[in-house]
Gaussian input, Z-matrix of N, CA and C with variables (Angstrom, degrees):
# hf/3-21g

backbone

0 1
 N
 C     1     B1
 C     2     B2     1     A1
 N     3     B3     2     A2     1     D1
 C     4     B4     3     A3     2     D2
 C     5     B5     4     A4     3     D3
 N     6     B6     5     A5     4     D4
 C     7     B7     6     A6     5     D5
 C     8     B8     7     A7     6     D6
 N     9     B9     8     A8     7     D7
 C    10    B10     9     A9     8     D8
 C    11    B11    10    A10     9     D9
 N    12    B12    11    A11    10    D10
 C    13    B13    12    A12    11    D11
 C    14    B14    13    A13    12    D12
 N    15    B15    14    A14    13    D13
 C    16    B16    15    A15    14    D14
 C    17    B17    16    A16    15    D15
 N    18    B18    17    A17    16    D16
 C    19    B19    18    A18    17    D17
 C    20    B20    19    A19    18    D18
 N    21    B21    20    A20    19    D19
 C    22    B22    21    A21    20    D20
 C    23    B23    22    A22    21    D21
 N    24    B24    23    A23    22    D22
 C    25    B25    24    A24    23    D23
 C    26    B26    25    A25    24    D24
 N    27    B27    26    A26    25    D25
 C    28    B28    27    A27    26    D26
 C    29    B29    28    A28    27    D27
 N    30    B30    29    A29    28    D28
 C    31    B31    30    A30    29    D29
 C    32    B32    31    A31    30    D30
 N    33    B33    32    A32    31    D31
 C    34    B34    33    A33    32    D32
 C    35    B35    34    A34    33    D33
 N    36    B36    35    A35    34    D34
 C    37    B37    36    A36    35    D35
 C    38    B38    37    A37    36    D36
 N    39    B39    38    A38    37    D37
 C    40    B40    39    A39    38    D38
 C    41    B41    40    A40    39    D39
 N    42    B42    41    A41    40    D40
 C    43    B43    42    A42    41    D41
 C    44    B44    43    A43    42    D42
 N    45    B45    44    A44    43    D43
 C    46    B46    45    A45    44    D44
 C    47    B47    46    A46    45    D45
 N    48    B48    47    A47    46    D46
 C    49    B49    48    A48    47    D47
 C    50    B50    49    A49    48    D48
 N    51    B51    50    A50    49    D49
 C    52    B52    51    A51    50    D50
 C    53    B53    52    A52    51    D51
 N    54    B54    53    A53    52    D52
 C    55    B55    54    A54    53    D53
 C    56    B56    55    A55    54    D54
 N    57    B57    56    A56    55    D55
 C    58    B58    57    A57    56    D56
 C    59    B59    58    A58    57    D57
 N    60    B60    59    A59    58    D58
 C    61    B61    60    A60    59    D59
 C    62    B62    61    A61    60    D60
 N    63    B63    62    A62    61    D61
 C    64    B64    63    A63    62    D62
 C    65    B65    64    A64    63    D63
 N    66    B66    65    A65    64    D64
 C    67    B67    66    A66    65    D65
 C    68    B68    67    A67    66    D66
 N    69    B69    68    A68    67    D67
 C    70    B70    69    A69    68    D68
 C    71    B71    70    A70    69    D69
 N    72    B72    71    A71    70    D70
 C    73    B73    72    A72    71    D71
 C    74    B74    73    A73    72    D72
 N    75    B75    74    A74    73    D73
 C    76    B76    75    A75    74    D74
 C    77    B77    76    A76    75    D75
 N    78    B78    77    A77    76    D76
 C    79    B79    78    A78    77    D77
 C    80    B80    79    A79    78    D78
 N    81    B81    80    A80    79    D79
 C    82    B82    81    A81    80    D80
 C    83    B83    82    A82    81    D81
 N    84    B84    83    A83    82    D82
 C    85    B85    84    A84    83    D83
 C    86    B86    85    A85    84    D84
 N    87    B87    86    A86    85    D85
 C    88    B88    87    A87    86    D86
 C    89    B89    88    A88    87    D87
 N    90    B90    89    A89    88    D88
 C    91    B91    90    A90    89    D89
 C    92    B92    91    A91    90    D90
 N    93    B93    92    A92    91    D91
 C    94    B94    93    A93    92    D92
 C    95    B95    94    A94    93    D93
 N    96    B96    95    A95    94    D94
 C    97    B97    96    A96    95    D95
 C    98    B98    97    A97    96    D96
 N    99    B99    98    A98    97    D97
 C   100   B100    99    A99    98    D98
 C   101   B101   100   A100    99    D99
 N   102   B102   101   A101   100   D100
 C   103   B103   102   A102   101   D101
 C   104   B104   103   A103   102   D102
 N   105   B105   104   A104   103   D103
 C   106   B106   105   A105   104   D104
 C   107   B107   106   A106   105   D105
 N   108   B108   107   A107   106   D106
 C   109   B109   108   A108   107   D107
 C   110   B110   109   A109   108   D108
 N   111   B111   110   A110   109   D109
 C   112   B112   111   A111   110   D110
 C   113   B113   112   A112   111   D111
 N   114   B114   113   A113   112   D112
 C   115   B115   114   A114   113   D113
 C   116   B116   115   A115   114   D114
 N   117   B117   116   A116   115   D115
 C   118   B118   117   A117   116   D116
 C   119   B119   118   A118   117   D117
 N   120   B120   119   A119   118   D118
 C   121   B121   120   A120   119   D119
 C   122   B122   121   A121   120   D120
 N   123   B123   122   A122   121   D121
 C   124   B124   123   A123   122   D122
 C   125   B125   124   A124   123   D123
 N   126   B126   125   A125   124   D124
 C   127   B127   126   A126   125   D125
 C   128   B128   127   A127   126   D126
 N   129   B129   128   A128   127   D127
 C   130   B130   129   A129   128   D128
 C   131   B131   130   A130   129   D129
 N   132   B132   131   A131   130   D130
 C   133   B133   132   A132   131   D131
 C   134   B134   133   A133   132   D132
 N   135   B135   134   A134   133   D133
 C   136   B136   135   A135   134   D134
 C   137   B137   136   A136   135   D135
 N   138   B138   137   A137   136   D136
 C   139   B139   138   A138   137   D137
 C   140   B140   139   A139   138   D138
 N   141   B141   140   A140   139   D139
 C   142   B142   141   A141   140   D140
 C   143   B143   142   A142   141   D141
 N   144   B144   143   A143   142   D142
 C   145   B145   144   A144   143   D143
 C   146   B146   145   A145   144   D144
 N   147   B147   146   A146   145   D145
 C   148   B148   147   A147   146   D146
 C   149   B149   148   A148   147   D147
 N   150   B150   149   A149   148   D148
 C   151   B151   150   A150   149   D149
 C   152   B152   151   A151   150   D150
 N   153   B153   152   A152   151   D151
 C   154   B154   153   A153   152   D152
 C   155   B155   154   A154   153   D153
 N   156   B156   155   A155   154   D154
 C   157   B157   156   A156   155   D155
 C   158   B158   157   A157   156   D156
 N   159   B159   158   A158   157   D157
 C   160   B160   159   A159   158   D158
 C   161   B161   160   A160   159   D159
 N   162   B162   161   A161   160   D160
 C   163   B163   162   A162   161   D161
 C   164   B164   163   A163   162   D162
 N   165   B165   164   A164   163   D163
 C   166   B166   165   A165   164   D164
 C   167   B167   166   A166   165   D165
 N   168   B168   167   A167   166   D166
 C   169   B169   168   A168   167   D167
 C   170   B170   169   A169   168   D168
 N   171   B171   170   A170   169   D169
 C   172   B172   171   A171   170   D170
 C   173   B173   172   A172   171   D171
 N   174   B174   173   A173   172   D172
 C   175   B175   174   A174   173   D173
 C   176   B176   175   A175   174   D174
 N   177   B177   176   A176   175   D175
 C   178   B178   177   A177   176   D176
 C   179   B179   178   A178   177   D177
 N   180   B180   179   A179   178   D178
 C   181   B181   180   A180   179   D179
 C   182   B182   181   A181   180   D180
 N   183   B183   182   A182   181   D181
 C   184   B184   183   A183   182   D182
 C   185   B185   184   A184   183   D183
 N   186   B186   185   A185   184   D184
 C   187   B187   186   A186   185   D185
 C   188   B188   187   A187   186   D186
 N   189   B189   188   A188   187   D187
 C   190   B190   189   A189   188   D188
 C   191   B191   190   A190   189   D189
 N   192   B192   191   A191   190   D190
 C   193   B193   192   A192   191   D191
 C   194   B194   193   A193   192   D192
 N   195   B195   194   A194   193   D193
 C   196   B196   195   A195   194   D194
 C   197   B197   196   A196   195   D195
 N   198   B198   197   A197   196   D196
 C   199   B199   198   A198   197   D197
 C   200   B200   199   A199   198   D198
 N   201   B201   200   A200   199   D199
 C   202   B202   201   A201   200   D200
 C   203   B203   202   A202   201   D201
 N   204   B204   203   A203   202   D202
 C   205   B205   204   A204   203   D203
 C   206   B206   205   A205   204   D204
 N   207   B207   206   A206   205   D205
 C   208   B208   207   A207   206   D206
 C   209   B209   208   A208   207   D207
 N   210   B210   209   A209   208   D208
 C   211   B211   210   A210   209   D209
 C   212   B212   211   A211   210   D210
 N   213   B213   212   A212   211   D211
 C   214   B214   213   A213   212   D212
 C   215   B215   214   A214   213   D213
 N   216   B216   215   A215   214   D214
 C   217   B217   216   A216   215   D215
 C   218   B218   217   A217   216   D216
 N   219   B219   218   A218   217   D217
 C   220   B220   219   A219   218   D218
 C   221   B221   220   A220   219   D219
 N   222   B222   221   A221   220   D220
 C   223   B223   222   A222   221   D221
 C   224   B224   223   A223   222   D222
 N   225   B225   224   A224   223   D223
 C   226   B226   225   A225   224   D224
 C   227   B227   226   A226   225   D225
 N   228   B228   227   A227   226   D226
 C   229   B229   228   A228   227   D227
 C   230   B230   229   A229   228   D228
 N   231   B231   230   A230   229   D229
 C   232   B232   231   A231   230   D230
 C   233   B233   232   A232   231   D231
 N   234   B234   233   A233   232   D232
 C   235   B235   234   A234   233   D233
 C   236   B236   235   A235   234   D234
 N   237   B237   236   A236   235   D235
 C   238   B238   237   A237   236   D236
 C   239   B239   238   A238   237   D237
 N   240   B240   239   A239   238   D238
 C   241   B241   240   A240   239   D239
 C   242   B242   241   A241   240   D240
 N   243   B243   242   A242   241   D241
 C   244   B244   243   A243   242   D242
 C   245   B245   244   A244   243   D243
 N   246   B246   245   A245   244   D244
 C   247   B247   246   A246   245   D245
 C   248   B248   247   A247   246   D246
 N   249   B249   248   A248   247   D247
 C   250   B250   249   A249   248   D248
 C   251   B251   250   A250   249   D249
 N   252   B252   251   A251   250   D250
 C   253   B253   252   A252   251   D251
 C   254   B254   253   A253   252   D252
 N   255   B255   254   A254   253   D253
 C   256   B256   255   A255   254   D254
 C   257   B257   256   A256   255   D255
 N   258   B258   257   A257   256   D256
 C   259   B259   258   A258   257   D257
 C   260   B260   259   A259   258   D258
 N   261   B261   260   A260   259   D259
 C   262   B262   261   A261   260   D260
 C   263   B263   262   A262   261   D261
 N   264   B264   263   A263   262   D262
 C   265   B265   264   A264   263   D263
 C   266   B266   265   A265   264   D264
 N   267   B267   266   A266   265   D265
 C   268   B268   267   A267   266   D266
 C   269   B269   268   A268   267   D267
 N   270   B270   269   A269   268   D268
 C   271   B271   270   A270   269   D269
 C   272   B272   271   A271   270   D270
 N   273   B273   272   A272   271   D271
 C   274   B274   273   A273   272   D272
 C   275   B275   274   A274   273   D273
 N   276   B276   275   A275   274   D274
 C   277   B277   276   A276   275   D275
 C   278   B278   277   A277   276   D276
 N   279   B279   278   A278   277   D277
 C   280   B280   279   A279   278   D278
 C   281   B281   280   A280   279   D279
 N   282   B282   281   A281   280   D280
 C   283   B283   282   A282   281   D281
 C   284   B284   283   A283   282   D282
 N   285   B285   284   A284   283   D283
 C   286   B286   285   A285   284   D284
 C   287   B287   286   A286   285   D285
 N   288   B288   287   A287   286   D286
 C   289   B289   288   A288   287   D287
 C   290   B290   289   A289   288   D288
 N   291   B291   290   A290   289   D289
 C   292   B292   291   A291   290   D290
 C   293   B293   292   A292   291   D291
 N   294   B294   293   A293   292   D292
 C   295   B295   294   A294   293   D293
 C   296   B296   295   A295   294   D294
 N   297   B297   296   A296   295   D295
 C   298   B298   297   A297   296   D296
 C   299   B299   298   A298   297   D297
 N   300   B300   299   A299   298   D298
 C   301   B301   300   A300   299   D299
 C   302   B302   301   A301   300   D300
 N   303   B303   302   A302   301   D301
 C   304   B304   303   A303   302   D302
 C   305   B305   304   A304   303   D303
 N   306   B306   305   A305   304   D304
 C   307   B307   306   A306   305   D305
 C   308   B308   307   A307   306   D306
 N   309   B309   308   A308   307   D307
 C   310   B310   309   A309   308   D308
 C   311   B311   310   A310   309   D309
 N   312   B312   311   A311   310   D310
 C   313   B313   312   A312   311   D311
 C   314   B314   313   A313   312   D312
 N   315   B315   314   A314   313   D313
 C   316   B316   315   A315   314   D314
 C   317   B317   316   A316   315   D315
 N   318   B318   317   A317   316   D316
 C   319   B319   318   A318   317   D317
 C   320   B320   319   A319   318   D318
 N   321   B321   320   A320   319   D319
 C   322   B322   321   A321   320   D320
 C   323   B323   322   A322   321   D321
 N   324   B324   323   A323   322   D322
 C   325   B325   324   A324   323   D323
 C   326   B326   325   A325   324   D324
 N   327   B327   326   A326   325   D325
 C   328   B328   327   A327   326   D326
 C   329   B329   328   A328   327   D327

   B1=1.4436
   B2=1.5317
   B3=1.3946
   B4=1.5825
   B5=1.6738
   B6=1.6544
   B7=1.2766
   B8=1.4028
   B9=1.5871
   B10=1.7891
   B11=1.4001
   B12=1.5972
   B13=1.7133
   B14=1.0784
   B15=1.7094
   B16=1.9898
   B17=1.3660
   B18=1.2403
   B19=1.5648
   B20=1.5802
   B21=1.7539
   B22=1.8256
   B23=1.2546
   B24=1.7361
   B25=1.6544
   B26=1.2795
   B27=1.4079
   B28=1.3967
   B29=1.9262
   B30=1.0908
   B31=1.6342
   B32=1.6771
   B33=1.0350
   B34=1.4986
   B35=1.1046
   B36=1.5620
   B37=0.8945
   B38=1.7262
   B39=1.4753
   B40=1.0160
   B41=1.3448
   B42=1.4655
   B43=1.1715
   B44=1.8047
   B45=0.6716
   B46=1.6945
   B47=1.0342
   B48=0.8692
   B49=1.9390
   B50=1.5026
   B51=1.0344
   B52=1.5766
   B53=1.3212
   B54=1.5462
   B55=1.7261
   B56=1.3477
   B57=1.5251
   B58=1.4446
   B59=1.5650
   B60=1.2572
   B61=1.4491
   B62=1.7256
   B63=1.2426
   B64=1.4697
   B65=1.4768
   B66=1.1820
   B67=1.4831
   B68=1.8735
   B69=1.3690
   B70=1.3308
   B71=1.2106
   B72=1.1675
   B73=1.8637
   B74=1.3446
   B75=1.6508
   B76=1.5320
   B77=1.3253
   B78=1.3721
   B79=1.3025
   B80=1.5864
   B81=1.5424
   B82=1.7609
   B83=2.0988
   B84=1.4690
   B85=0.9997
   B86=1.4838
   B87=0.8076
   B88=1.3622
   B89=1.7507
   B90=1.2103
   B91=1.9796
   B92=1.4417
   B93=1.2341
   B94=1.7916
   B95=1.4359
   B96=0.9753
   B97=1.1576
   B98=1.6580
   B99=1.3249
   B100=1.8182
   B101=2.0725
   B102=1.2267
   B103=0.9949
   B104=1.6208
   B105=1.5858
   B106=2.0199
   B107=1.4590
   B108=1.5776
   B109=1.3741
   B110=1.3578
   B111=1.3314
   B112=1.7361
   B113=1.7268
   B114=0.8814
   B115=1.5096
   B116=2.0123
   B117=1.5223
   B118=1.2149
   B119=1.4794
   B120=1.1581
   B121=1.6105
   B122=0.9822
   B123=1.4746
   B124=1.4319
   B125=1.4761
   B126=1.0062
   B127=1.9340
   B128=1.1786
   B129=1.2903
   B130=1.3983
   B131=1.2373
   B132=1.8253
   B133=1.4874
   B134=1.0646
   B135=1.5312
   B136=1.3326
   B137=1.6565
   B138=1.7131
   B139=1.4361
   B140=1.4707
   B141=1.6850
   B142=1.2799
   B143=1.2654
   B144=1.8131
   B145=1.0586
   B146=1.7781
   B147=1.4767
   B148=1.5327
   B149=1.4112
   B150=1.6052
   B151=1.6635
   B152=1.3509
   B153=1.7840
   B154=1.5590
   B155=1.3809
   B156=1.2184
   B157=1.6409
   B158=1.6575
   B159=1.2084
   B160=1.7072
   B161=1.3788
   B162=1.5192
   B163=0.9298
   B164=1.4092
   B165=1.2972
   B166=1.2501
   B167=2.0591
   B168=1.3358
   B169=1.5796
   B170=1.6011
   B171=1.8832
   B172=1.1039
   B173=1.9784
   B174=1.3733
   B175=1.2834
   B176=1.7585
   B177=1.6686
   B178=1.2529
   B179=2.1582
   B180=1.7006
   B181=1.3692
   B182=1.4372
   B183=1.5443
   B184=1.7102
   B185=1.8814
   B186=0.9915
   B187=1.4424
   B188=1.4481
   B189=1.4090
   B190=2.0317
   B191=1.6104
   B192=1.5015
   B193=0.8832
   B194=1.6728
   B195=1.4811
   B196=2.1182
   B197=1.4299
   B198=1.7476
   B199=1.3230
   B200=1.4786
   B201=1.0328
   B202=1.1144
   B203=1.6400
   B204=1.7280
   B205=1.2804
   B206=1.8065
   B207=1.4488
   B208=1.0103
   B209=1.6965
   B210=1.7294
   B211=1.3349
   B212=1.0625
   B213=1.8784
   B214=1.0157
   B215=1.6303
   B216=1.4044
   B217=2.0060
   B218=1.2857
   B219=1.5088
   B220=1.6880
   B221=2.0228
   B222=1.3930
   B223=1.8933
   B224=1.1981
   B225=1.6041
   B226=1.1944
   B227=1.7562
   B228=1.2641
   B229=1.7052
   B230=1.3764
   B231=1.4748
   B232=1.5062
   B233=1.2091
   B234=1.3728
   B235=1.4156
   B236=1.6075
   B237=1.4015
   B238=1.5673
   B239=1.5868
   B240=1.4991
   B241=1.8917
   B242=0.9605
   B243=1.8173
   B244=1.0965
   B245=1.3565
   B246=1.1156
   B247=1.9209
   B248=1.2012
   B249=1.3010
   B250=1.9227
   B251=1.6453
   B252=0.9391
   B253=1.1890
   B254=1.7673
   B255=1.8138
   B256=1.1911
   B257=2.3031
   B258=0.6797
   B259=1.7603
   B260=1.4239
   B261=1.6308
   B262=1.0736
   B263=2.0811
   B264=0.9346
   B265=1.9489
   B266=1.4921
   B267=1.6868
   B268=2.1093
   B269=1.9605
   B270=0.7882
   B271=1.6757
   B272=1.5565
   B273=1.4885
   B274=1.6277
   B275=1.3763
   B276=1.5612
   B277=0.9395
   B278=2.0112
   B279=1.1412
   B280=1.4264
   B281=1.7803
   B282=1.1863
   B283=1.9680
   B284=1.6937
   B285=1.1701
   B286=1.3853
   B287=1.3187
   B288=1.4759
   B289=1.7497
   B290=1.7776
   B291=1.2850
   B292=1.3160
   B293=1.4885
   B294=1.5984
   B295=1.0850
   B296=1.5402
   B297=1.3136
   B298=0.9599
   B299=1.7946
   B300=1.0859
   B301=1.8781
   B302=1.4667
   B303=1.4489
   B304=1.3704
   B305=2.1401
   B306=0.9304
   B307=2.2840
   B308=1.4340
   B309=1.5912
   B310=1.4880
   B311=1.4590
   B312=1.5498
   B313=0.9512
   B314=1.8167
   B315=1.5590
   B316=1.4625
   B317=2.1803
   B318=1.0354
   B319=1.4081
   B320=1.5544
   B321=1.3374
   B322=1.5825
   B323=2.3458
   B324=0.9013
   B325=1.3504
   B326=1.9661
   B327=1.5689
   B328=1.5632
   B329=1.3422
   A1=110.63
   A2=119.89
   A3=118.94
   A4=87.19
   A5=131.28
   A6=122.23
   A7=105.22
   A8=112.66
   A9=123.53
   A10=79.36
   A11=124.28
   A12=136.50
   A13=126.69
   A14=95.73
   A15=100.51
   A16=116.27
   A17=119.86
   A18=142.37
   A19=92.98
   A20=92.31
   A21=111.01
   A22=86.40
   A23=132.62
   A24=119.27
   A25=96.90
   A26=132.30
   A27=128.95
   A28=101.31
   A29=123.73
   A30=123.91
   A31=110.67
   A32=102.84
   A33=108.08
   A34=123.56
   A35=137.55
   A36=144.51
   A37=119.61
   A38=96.57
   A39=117.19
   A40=123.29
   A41=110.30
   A42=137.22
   A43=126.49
   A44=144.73
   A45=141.49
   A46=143.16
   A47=124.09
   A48=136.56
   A49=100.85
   A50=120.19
   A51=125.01
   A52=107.39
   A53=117.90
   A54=115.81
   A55=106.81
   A56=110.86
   A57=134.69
   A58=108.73
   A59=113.47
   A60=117.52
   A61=93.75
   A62=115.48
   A63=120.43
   A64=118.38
   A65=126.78
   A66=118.70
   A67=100.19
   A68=97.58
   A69=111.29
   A70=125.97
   A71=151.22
   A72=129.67
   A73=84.85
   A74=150.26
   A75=141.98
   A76=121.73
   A77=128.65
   A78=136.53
   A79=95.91
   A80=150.64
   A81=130.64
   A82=93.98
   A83=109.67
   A84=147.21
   A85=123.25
   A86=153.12
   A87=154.68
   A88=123.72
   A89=99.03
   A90=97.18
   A91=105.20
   A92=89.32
   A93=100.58
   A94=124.78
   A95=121.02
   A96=126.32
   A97=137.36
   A98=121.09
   A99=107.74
   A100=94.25
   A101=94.09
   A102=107.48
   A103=124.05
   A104=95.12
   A105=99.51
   A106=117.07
   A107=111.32
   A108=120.35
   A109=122.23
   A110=111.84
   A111=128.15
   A112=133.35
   A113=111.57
   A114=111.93
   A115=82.89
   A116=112.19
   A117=123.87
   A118=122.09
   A119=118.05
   A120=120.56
   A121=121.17
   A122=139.48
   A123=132.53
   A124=140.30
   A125=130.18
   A126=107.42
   A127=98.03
   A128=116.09
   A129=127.01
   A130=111.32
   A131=105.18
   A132=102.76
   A133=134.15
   A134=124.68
   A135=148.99
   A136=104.88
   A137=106.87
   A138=98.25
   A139=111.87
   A140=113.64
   A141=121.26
   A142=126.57
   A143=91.18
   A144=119.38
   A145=110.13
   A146=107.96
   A147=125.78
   A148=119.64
   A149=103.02
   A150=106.64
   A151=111.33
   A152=79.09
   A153=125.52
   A154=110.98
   A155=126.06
   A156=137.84
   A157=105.32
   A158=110.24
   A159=121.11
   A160=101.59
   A161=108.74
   A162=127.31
   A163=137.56
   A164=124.78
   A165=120.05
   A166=104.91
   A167=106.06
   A168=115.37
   A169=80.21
   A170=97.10
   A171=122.65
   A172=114.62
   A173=112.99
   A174=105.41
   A175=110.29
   A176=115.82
   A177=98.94
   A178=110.44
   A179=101.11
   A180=98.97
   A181=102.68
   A182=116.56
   A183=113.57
   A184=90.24
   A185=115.14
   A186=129.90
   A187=97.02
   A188=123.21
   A189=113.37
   A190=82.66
   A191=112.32
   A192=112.05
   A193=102.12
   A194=106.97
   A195=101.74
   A196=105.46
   A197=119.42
   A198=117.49
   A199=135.33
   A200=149.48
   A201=163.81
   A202=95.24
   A203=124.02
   A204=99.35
   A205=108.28
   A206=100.40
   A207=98.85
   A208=148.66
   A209=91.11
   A210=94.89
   A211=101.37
   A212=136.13
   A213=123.47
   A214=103.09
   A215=126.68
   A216=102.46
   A217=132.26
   A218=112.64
   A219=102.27
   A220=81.67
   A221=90.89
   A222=99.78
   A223=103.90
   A224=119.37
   A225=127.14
   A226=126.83
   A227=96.04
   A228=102.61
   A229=132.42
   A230=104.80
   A231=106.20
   A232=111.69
   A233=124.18
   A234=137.64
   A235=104.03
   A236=107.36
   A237=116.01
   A238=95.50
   A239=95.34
   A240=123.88
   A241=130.04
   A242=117.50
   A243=104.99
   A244=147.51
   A245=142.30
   A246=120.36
   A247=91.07
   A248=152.10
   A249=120.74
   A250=70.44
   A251=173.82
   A252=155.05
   A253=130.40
   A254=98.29
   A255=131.04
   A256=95.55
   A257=86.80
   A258=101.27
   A259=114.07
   A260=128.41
   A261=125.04
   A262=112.83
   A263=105.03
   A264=119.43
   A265=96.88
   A266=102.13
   A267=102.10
   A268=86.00
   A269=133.07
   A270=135.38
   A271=125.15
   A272=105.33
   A273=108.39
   A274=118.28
   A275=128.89
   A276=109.87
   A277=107.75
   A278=112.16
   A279=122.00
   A280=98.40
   A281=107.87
   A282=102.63
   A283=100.60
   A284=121.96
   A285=100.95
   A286=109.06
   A287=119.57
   A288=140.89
   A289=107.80
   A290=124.42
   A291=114.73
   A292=80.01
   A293=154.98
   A294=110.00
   A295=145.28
   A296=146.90
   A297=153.40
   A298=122.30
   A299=106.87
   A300=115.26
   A301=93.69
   A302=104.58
   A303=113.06
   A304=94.22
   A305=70.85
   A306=71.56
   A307=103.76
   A308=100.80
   A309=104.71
   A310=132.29
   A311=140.22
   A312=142.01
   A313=97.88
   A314=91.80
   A315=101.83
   A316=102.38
   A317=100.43
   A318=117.60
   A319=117.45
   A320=120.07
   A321=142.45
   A322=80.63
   A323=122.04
   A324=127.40
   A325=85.95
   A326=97.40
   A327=111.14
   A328=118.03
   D1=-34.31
   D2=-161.68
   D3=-77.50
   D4=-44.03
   D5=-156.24
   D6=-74.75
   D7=-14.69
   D8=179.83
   D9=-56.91
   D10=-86.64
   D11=-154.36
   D12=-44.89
   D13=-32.48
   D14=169.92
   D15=-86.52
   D16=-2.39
   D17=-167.57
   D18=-70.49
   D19=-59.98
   D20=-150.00
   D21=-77.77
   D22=-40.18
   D23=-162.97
   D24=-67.03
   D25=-54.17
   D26=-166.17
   D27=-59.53
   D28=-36.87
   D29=174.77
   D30=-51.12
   D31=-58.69
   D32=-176.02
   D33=-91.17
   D34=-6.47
   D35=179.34
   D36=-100.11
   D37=-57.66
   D38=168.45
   D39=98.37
   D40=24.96
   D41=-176.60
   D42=-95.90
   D43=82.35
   D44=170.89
   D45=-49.51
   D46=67.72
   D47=177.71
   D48=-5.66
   D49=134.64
   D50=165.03
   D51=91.55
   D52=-27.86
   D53=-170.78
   D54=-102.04
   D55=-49.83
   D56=175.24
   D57=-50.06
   D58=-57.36
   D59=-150.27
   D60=-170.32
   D61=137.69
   D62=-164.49
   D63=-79.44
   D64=144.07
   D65=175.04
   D66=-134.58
   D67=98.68
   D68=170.06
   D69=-71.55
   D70=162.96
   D71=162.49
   D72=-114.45
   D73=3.42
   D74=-156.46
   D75=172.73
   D76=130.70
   D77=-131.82
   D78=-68.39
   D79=91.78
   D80=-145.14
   D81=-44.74
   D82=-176.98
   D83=159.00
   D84=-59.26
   D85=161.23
   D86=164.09
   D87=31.72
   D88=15.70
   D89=170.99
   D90=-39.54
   D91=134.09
   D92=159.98
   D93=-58.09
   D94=-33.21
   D95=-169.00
   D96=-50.23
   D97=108.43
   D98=-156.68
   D99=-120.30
   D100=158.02
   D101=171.80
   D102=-85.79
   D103=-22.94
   D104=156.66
   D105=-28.75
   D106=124.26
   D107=164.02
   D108=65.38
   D109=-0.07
   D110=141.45
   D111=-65.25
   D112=141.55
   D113=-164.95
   D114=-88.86
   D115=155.70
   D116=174.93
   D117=-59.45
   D118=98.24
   D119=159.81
   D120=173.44
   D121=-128.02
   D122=-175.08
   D123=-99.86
   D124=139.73
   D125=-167.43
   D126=-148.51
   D127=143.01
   D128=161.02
   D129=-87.35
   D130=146.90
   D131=167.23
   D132=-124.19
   D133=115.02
   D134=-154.45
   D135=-47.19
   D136=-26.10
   D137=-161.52
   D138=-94.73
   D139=1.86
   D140=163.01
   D141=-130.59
   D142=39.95
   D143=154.75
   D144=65.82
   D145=17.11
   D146=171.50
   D147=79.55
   D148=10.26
   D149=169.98
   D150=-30.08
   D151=-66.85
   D152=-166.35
   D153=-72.09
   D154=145.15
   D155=176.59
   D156=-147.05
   D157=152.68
   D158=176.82
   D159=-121.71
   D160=152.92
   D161=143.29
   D162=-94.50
   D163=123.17
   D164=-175.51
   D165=-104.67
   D166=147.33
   D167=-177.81
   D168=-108.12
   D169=155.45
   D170=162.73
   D171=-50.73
   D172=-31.02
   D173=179.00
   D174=-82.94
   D175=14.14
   D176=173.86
   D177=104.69
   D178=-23.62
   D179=-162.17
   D180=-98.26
   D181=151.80
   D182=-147.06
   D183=-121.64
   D184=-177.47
   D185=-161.94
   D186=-168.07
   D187=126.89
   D188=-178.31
   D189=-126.40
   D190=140.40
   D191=177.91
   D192=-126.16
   D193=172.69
   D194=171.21
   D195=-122.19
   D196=134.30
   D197=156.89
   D198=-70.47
   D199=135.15
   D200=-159.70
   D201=-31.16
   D202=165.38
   D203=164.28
   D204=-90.60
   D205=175.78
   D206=-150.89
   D207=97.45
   D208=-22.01
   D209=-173.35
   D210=-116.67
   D211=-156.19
   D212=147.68
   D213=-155.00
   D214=156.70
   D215=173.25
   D216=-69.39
   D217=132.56
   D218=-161.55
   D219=-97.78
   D220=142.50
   D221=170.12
   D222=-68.48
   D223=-52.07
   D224=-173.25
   D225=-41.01
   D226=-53.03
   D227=157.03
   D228=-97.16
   D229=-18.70
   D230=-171.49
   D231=67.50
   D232=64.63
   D233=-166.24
   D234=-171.84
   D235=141.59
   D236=159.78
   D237=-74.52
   D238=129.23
   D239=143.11
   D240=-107.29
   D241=176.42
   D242=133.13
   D243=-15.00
   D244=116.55
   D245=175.57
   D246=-84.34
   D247=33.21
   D248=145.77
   D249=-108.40
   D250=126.64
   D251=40.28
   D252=-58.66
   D253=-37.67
   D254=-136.70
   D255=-114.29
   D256=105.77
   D257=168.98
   D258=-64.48
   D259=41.10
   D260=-154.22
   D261=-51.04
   D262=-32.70
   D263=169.86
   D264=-37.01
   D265=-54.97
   D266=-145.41
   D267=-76.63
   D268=-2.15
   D269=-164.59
   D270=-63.74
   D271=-28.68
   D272=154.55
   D273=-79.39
   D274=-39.31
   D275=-165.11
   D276=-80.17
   D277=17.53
   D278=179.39
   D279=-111.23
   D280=-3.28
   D281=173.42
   D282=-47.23
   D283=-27.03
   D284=-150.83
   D285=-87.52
   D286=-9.14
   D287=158.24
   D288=-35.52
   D289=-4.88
   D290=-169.54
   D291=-113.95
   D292=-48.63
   D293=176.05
   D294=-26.72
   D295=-39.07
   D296=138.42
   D297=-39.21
   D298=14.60
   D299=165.96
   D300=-119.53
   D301=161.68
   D302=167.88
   D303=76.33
   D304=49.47
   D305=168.93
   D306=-159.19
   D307=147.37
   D308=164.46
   D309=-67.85
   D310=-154.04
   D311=-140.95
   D312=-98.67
   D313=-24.09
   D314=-161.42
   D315=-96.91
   D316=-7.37
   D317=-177.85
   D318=99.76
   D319=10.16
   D320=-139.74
   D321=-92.22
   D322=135.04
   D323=-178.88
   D324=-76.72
   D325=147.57
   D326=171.69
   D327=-126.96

């Protein structure tokens, strides 16, 4: 049934799973991607094309997680979207959007 629905979206849409916008079933193997010299919070990663996003902890230790297919991580919200929503390219230069997490009430860093 699901390959009927992706059948008909790719018919009418004209869009292609895998070419268009990525459909992972698992976070890939070996991304480059480190949480070294990043401030703590969320990032998309450009090199899987923003399925994938990490988490980084204040002590440095990372967590990669995958968005649904279909979606991809927007920096901008820090949320799975749509991927035609999502500028996955502009997504590093928005890393610096996680300064503002990790602060108290008063804006004071914790």
């Amino acid at each position: 049934m699901t390959r009927i629905i992706i059948g008909a979206l790719q018919q009418v849409d004209g869009y292609t799973p895998g070419v268009d916008y990525p459909i992972y079933n698992s976070v890939p193997f070996g991304l480059a991607f480190t949480c070294g010299g990043k401030l703590p919070g969320y990032y998309a990663d450009p090199e899987a094309r923003c399925q994938v996003w990490h988490w980084c902890l204040p002590n440095g230790r990372q967590f990669s997680f995958l968005c649904p297919n279909g979606t991809v991580f927007s920096q901008t919200t820090r949320v799975c979207d749509w991927w035609f929503k999502v500028d996955c390219s502009d997504s590093p230069r928005l890393y610096g959007n996680n300064d503002e997490l990790y602060r108290d009430v008063n804006g004071n860093k914790i």
